[in-house]
Backbone bond lengths (Angstrom), bond angles and torsions (degrees), N, CA, C in turn:
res aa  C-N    CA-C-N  psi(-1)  N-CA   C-N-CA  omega(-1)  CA-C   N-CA-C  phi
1 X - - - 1.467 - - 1.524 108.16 -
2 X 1.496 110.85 127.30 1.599 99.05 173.26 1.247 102.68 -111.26
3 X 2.017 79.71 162.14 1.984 100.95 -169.60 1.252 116.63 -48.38
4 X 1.216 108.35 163.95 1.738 113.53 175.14 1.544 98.68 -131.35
5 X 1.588 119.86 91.12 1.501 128.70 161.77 1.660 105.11 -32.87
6 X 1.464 105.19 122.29 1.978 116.70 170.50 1.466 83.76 -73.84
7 X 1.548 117.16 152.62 1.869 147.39 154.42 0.949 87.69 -72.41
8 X 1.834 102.03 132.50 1.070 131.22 172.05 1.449 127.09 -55.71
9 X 0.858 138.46 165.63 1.825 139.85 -176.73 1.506 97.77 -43.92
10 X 1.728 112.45 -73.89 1.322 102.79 -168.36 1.780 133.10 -53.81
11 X 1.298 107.93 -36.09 0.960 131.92 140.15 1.554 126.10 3.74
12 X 1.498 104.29 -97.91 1.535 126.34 141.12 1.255 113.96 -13.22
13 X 1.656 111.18 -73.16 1.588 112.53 -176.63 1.300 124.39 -37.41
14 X 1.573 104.18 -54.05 1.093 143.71 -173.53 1.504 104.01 -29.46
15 X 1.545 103.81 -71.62 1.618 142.78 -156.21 1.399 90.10 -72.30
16 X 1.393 144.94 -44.63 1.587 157.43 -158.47 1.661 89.56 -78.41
17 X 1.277 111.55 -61.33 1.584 126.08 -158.95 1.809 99.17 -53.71
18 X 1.437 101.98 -40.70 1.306 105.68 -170.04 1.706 131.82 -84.77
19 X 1.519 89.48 -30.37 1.155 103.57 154.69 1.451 135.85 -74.01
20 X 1.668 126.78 -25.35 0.728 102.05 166.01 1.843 120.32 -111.77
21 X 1.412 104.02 32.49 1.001 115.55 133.48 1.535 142.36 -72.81
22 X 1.387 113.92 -39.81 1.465 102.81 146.99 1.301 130.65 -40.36
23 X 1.245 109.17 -83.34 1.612 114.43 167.92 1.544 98.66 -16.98
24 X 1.451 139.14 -79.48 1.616 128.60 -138.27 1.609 85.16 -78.60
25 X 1.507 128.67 3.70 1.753 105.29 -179.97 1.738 106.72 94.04
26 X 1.232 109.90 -10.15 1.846 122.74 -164.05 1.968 99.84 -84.66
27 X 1.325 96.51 137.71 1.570 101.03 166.61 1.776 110.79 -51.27
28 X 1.080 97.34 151.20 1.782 103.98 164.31 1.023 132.25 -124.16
29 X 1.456 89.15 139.80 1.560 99.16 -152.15 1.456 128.55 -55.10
30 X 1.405 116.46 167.66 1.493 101.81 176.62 1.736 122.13 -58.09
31 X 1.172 105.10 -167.93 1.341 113.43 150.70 1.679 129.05 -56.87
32 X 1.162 119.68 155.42 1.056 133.44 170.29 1.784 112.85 -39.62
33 X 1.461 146.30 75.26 1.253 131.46 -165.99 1.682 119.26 -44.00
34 X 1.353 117.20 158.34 1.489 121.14 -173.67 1.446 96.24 -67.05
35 X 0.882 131.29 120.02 1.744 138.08 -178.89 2.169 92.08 -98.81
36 X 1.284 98.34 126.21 2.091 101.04 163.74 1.735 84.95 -136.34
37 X 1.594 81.88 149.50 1.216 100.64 176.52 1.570 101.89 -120.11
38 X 1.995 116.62 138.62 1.758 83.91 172.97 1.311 94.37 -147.95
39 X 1.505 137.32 152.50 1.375 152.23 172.17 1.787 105.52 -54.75
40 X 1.131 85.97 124.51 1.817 89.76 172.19 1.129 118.40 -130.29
41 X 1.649 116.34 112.61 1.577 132.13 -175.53 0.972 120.03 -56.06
42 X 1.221 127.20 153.59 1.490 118.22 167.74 1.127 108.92 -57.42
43 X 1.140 117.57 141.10 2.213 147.57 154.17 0.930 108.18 -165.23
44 X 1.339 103.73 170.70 1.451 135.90 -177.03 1.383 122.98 -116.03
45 X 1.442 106.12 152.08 1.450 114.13 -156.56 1.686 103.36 -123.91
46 X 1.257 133.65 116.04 1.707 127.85 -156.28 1.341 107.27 -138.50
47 X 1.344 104.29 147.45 1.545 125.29 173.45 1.252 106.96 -69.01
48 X 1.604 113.55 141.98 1.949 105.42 164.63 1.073 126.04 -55.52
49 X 0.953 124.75 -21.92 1.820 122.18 170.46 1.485 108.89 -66.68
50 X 1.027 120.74 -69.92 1.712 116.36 169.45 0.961 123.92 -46.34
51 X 2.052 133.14 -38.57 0.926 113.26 158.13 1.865 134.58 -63.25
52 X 1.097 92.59 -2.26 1.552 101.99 179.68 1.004 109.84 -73.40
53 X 1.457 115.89 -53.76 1.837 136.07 172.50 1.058 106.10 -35.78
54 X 1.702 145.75 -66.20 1.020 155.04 -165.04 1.470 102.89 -93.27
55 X 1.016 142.71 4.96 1.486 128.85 176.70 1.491 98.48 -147.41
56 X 0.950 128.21 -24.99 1.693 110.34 174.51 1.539 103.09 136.90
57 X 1.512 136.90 174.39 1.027 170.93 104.28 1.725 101.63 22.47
58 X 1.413 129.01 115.70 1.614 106.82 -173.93 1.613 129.86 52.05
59 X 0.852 114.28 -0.34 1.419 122.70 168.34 1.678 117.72 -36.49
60 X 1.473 119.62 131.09 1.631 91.24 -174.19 1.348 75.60 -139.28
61 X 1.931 126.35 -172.61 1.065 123.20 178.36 1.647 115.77 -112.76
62 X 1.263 119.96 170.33 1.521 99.56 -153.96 2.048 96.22 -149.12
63 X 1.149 104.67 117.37 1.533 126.93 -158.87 1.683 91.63 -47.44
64 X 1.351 115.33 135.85 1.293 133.83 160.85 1.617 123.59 -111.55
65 X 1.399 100.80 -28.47 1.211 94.37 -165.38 2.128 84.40 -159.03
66 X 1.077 129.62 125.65 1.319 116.31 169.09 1.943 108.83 -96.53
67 X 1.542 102.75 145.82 1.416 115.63 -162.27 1.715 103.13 -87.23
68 X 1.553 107.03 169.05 1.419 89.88 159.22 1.451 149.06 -94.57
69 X 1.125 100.97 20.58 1.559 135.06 179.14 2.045 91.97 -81.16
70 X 1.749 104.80 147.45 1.866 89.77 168.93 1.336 83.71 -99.70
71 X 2.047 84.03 134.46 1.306 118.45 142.64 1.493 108.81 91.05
72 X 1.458 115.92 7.80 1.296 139.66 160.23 1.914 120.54 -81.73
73 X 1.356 105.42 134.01 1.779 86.98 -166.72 1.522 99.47 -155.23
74 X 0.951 95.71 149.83 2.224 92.64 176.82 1.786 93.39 -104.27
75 X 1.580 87.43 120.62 1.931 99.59 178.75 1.172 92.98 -82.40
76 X 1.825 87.33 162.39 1.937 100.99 -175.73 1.746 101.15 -93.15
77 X 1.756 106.23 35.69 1.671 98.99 170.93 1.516 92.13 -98.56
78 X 1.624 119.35 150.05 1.441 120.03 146.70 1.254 107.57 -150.19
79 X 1.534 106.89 162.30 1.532 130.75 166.30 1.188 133.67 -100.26
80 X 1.631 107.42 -165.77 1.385 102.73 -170.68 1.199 89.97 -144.75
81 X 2.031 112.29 122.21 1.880 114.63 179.26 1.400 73.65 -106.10
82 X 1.663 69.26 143.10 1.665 115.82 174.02 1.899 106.39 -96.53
83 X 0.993 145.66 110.05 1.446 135.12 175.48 1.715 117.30 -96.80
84 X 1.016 116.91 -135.36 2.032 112.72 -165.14 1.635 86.62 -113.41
85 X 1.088 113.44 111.42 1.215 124.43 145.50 1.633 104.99 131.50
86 X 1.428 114.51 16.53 1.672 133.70 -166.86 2.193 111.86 61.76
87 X 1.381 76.35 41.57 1.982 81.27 -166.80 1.855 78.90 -91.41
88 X 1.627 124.29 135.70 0.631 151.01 -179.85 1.661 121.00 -91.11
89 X 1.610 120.90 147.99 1.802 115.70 161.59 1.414 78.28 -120.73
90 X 1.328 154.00 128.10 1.587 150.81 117.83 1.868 118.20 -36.93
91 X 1.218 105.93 146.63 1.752 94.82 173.02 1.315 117.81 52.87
92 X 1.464 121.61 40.60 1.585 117.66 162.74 1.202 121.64 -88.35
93 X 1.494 119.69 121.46 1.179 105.91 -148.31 1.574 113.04 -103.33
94 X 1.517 132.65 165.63 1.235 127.09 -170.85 1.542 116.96 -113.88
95 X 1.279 101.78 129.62 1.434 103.50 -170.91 1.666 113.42 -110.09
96 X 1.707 116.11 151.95 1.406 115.99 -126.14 1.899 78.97 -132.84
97 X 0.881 116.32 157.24 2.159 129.05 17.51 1.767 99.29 -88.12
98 X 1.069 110.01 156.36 1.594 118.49 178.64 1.788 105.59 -45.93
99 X 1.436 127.33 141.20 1.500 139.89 167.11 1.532 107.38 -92.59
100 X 1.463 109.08 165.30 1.323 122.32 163.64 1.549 105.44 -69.67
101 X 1.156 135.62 -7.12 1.615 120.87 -172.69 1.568 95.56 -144.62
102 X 1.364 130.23 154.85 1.675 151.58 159.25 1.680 108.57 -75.94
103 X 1.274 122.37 107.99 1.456 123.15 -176.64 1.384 98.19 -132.39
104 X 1.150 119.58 152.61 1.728 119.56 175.48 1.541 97.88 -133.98
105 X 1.150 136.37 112.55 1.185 154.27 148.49 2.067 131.75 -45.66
106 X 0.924 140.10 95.63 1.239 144.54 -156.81 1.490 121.20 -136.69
107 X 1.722 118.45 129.30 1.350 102.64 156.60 1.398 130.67 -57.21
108 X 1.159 107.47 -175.53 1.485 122.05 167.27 1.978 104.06 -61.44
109 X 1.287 101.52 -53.35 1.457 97.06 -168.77 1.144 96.38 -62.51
110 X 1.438 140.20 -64.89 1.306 127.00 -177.73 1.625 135.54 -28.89
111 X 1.533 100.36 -48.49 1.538 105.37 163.92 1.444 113.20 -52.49
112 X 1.410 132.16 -57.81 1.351 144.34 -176.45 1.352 98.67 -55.60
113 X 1.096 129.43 -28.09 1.897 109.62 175.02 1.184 102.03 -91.87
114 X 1.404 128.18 -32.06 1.727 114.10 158.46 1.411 125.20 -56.68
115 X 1.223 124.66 -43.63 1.441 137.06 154.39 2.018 83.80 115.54
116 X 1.408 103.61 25.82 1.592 93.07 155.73 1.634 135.21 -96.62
117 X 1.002 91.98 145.00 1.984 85.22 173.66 1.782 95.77 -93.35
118 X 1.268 114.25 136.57 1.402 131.70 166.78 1.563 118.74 -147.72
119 X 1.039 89.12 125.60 1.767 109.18 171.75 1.129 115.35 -39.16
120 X 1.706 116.74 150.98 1.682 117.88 154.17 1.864 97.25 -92.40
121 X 1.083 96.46 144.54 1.521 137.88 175.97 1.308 131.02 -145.78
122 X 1.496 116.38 142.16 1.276 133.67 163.31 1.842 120.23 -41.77
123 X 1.450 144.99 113.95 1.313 121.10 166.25 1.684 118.95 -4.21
124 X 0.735 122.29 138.95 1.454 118.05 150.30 1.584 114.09 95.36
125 X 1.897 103.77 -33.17 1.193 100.20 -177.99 1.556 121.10 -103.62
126 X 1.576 100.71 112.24 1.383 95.93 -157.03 1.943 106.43 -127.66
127 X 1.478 91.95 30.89 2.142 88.77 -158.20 2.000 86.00 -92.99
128 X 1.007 86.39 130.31 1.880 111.42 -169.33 0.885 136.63 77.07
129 X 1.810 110.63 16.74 1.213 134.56 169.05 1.817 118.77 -51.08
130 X 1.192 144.19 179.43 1.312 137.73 159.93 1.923 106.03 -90.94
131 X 1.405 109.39 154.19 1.325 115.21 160.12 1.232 123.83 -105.66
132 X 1.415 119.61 -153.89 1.157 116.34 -167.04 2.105 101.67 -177.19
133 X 1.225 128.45 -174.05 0.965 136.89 153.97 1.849 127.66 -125.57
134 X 1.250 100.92 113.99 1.274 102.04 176.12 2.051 125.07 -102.75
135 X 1.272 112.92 159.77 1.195 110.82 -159.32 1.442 82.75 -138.93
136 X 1.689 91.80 135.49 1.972 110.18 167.66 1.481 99.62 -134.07
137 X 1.186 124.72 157.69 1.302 143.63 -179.90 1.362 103.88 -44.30
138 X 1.224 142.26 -42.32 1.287 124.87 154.49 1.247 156.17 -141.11
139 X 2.237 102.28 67.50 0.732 141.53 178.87 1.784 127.76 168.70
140 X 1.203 108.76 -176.41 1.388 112.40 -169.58 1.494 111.57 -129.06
141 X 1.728 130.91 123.43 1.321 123.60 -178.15 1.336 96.74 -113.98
142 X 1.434 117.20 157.79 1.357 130.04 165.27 1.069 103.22 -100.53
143 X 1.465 144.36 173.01 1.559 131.90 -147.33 1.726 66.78 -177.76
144 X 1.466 114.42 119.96 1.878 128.14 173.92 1.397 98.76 -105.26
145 X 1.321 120.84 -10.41 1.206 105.38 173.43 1.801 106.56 177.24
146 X 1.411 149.59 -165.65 1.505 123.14 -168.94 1.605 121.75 111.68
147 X 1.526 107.53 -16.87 1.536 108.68 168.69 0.863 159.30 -100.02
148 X 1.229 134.37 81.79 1.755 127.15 -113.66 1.566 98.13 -125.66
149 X 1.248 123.39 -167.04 1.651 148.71 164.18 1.411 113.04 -126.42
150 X 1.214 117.08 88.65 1.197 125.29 -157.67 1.547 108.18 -44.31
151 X 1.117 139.90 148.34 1.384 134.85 170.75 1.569 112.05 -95.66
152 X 1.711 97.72 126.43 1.779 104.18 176.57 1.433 112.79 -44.27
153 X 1.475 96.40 150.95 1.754 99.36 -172.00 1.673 110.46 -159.13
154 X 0.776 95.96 -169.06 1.979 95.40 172.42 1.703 101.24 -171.91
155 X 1.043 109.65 123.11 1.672 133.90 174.03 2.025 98.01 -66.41
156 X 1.415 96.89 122.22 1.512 96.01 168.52 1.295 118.49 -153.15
157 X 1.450 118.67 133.41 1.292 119.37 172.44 1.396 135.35 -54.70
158 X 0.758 147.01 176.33 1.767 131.49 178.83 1.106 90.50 -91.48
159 X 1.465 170.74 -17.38 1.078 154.04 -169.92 1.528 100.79 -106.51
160 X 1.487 142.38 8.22 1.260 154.70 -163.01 1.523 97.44 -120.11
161 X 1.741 108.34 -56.37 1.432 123.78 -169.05 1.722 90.22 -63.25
162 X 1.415 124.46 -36.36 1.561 114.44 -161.53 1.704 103.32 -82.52
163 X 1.266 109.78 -31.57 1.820 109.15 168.36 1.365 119.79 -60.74
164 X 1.251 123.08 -34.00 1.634 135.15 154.72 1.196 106.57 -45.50
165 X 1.100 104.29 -68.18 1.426 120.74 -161.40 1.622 111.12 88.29
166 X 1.246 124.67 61.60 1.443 130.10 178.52 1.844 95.81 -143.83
167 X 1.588 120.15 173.78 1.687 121.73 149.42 1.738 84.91 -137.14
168 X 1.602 74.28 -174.80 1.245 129.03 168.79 1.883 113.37 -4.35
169 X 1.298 118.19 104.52 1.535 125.07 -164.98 1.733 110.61 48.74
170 X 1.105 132.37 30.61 1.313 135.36 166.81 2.568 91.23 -74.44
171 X 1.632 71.49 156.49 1.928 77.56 163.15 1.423 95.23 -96.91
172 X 1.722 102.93 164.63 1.446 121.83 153.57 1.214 125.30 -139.71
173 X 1.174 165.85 123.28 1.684 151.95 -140.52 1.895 91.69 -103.38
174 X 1.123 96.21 129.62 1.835 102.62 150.78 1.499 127.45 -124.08
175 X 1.704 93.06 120.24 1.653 107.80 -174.66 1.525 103.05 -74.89
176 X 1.366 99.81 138.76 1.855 93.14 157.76 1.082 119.50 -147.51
177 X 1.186 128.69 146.71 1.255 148.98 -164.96 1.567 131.43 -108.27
178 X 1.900 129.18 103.07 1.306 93.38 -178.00 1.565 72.77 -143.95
179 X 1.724 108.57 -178.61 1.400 111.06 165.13 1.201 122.62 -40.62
180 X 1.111 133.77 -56.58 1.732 103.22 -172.72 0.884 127.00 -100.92
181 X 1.556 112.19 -0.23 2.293 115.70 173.53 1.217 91.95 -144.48
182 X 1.612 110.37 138.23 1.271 121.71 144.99 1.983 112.02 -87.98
183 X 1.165 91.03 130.40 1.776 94.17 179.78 1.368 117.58 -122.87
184 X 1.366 121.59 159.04 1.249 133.80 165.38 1.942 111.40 -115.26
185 X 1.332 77.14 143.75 1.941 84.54 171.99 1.870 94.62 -130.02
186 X 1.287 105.39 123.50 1.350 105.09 -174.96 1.720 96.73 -113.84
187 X 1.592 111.15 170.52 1.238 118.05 -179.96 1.884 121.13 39.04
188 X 1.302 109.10 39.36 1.465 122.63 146.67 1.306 119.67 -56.79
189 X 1.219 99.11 127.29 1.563 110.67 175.01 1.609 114.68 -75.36
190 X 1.497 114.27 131.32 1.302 119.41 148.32 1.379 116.11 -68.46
191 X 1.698 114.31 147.31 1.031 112.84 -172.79 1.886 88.97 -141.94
192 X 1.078 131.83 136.46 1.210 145.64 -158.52 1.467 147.34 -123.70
193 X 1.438 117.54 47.36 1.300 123.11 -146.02 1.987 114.20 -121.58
194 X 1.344 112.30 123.17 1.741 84.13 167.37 1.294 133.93 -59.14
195 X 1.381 127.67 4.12 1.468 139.45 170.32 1.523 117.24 -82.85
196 X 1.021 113.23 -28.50 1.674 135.79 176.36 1.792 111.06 -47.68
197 X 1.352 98.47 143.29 1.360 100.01 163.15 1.665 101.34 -127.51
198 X 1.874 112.29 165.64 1.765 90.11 -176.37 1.158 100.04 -84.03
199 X 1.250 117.29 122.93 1.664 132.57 126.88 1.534 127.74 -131.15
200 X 1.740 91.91 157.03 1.924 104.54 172.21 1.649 85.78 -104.46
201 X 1.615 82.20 131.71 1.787 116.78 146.75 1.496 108.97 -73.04
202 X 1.041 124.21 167.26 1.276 142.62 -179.42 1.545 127.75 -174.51
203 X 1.207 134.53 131.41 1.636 97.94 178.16 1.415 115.44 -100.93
204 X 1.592 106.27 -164.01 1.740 93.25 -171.46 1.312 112.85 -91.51
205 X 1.311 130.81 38.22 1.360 139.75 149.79 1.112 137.05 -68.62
206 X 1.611 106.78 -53.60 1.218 157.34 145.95 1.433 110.40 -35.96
207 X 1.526 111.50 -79.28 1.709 122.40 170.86 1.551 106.18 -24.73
208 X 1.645 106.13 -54.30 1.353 117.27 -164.90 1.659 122.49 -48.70
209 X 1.869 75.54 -45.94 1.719 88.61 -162.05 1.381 110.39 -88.69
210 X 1.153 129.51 9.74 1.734 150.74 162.61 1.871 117.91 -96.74
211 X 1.474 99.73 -32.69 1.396 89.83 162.17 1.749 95.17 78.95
212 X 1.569 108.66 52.88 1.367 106.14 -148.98 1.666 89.67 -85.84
213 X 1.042 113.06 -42.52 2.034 103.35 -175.67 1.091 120.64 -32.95
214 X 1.915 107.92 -36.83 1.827 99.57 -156.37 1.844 82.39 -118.82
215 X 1.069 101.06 32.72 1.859 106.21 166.62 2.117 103.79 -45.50
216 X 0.769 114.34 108.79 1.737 101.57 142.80 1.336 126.01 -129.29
217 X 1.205 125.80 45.14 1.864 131.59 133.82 1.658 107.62 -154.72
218 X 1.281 100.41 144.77 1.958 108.07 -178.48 1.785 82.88 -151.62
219 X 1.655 93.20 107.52 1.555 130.11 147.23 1.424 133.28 -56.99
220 X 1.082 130.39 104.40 1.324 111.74 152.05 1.489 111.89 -91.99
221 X 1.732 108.07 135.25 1.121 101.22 164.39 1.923 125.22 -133.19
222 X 1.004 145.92 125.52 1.308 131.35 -147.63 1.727 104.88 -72.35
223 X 1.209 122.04 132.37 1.446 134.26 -159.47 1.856 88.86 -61.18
């Protein structure tokens, strides 16, 4: 007799969601959406004025690599943070299109070779954060504050967020699965936009400690 593989969790959900959507008379839902998960390095994200500071007069930023976010891209400009004690990151690179604010994003290990302590935070929220000084080919910024640990998250469409069944800054846990660790990431942020495609951020700490290359299953499940 051969095996008969059980459907996976989402799967299941899936099949529940739809069914008892029949029953109430309700459309059913799509499929399960393509879920990617991807490691995100430290960089920094800058206002045109700062990038001017550090790169010159008109300075704009210029696609190196395009992200999977639309219209998101890591430019082929980078710097060099300076941290407390002249402990250096070389080649941090800046990712585009330019923001209203300068934020630099970092693991844990990264702080520890600066010898800074920095918070996890939301994008954007960065008021009592630590600074730092950064240097571009032609010029020098002081940074009063901007250095964060990015906080886990996942990009979702409203029609993604409604298959969950969560919105806008709700948590969601993601299980993952590979040969040598099963892991949990608890209290992930929803993040909620019609511009969005689904993905979890993560950084490479994180990546590390999941064993994200030889990943074969990544869960969402609503906390």
């Amino acid at each position: 007799m051969s095996a008969i593989n059980a459907p996976s969790r989402p799967v299941i959900e899936a099949l529940v969601r739809s069914t008892l959507a029949k029953q109430l008379g309700q459309e059913a839902p799509a499929n399960p959406p393509t879920l990617v998960v991807n490691s995100s390095a430290r960089h920094m994200h800058i206002s045109p004025e700062n990038l001017e500071a550090l790169f010159g007069k008109g300075a704009k930023l210029t696609v190196h690599k395009m992200l999977y976010q639309e219209g998101q891209f890591a430019s082929e400009q980078t710097v060099t943070l300076i941290g407390p004690r002249r402990r250096v990151i070389p080649n941090l690179r800046i990712l585009g299109p330019c923001r209203n604010l300068t934020q630099i994003e970092l693991a844990i290990t990264d702080a520890i070779q600066l010898g800074m302590d920095i918070p996890v935070r939301m994008s954007g929220d960065i008021q009592g954060t630590p600074g730092g000084y950064v240097m571009g080919p032609k010029g020098m910024l002081e940074m009063k504050d901007g250095i964060i640990r990015a906080a886990r998250h996942v990009h979702m469409s409203p029609s993604d967020a409604k298959f969950y069944g969560v919105k806008h800054l709700d948590r969601i846990t993601m299980k993952v699965t590979s040969p040598m660790c099963n892991t949990r990431f608890d209290e992930m942020i929803v993040r909620v936009d019609p511009s969005f495609k689904l993905e979890v951020h993560i950084d490479t700490d994180e990546a590390n400690a999941c064993d994200l290359e030889r990943v074969t299953k990544v869960e969402l499940i609503k906390s």
